[in-house]
N, C-alpha and C positions, 0 to 999 in steps of 0.2 A: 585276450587271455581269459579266458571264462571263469577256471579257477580263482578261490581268492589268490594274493597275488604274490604273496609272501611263502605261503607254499608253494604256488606254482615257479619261481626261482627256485627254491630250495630244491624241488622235485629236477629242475630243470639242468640245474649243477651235476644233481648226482647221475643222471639219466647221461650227461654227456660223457662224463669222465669217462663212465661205464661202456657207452658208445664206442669211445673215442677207440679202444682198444681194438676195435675189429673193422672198422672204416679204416683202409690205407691208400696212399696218395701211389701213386705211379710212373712209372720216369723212364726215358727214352734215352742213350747217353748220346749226346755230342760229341765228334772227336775233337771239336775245337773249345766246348763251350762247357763242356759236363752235362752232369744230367740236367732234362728237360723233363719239368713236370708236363703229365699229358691227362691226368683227373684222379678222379677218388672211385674206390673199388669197396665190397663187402667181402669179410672171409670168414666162412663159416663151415659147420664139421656137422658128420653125421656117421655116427658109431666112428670108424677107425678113416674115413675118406674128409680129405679137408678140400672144400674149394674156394673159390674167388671170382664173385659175381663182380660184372661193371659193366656200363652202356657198350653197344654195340659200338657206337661212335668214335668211343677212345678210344679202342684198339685196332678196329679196321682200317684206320688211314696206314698204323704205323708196322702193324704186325706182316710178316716175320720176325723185324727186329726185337731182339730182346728186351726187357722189360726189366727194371730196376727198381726196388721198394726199400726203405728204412730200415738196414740189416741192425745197425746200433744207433747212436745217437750221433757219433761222427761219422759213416761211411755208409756206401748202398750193399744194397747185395743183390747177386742177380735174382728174377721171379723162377721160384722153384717150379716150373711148368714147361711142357711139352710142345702146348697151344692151347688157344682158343677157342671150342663148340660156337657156334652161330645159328638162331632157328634157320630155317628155309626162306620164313615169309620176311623180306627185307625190310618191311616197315617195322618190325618189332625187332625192339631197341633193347638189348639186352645180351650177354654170351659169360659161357662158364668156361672154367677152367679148372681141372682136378690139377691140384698141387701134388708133386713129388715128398716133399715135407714138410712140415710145421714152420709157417713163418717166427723165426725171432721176434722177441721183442713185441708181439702179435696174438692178442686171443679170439679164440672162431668164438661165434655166435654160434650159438645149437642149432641146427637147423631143425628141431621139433618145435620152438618156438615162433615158425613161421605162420603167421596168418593172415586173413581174410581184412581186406580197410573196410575200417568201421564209419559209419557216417553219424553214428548217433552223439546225443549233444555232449554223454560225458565223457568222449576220449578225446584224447590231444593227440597230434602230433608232431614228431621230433625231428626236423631234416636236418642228416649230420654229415657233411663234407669239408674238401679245401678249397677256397676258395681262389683262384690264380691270381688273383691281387697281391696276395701274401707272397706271395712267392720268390725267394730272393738266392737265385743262380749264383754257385760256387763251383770252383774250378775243381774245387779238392775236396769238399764236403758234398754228401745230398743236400739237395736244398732245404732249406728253412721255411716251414707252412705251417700255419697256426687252424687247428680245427676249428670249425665253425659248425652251432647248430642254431637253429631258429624253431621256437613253438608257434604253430600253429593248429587251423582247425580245417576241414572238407571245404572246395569253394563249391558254391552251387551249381544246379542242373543246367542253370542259361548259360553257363562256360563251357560245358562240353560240346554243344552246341555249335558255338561262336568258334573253338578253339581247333575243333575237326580232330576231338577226343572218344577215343574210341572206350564206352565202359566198361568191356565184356575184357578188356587185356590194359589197361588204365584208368589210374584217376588225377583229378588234380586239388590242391590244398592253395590255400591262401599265401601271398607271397607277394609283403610292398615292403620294399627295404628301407626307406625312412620312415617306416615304424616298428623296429623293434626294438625292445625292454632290452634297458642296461639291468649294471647291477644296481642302480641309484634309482630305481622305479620311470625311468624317464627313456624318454623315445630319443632312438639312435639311430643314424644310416648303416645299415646293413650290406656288408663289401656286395657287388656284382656276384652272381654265383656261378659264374662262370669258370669253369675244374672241380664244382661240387657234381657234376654228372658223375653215374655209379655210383653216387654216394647213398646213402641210405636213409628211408622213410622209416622210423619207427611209431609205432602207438603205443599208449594206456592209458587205461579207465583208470577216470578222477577217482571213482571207488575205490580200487584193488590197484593205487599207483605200483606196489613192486611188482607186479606183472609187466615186464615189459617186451613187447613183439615186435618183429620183422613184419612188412609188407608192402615196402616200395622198395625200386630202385631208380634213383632221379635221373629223367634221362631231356628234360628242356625247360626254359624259363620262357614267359611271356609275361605279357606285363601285369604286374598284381598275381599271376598263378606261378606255381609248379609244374608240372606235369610228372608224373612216375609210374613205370612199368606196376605192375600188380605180380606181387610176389607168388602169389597162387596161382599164377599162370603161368611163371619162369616154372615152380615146381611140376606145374603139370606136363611141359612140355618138354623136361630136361629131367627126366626119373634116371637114378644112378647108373640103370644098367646100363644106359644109353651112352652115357659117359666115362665108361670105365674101360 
């Protein structure tokens, strides 16, 4: 953590909470079992159109079936959408979905806020999803997921490399789960992140921390990295008229 360390938690707190609001977990219903978490998604608005990015992954095994999110605090409610957008090129991990109405309980991220990952030394970034560890199945309730984010920073060139990372439409970020910061300044294992797919990559500069941006969307783990879609690529390849 680059930052000194004391603001970097304080920063790190507020930046989640703030997160947490428009990262939402996702759910598939069982008729025997209830819902079944299936990963974490972004929703975010532009003028009066709201949508809901998340990996290609999670929804193409399960989709058509419907789709369930956090309507209140005790109950789901079905995903206010039609379907699913998919690019063409199948390796690129990523699909949108225009909402029919404003999730509950749920605030869009501006999607003018989106931008470009920075690789320089003074911005951070924030991976904020659920992780399926947490994940605790109810008959009668949605289930129970505790948000999770992790600061870190760009891994280097020799990973994309190694990784069979493509730069021009991803990046990847540093990612070793027995090392991250409690709130006790002390190193902690960090759940599997396995259900943080579609979850969301944010940045800011240690300068100008209340600026804070959109520009991944996590779509694999490997060992020590991230990997996440490049948001300005989702934008480029999914311009509103295309989806409306």
């Amino acid at each position: 953590m680059p930052m000194e360390y004391r603001n970097g938690i304080r920063l790190f707190r507020r930046f989640l909470a703030t997160a947490g609001t428009c990262v939402v977990p996702l759910y598939i219903r069982d008729a025997d079992k209830g819902e079944r978490f299936i990963g974490s998604s972004i929703y975010c608005k532009q003028e009066n159109v709201e949508l809901l990015f998340t990996a290609r992954h999670v929804i193409e095994p399960v989709w058509p079936q419907r789709l369930w999110y956090p309507y209140s605090e005790h109950e789901p409610g079905l995903l206010p959408c039609d379907g699913f957008h998919f690019p063409t090129e199948k390796s690129e991990d990523f699909c949108v979905a225009e909402l029919t109405r404003s999730l509950r309980m749920w605030s869009a991220f501006p999607y003018a806020n989106i931008e470009a990952f920075a690789t320089f030394k003074e911005y951070q970034h924030l991976l904020v999803g659920y992780p399926g560890s947490f994940t605790k199945r109810s008959t009668r309730t949605v289930q129970k997921l505790k948000l999770q984010g992790y600061l870190t920073g760009p891994a280097p060139e020799s990973e994309y490399a190694r990784l069979n990372v493509n730069p021009s439409k991803e990046f990847a970020v540093f990612f070793k789960k027995e090392k991250a910061y409690d709130e006790n300044q002390s190193y902690t294992n960090f759940p599997d992140p396995d259900g943080m797919s579609g979850g969301a990559v944010f940045q800011f500069n240690e300068n100008i921390p209340q600026l804070v941006s959109l520009v991944g969307i996590m779509t694999r783990w490997r060992k020590n990295v991230i990997i996440a879609t490049r948001f300005e690529t989702v934008r480029g390849l999914f311009s509103l008229k295309k989806i409306v």
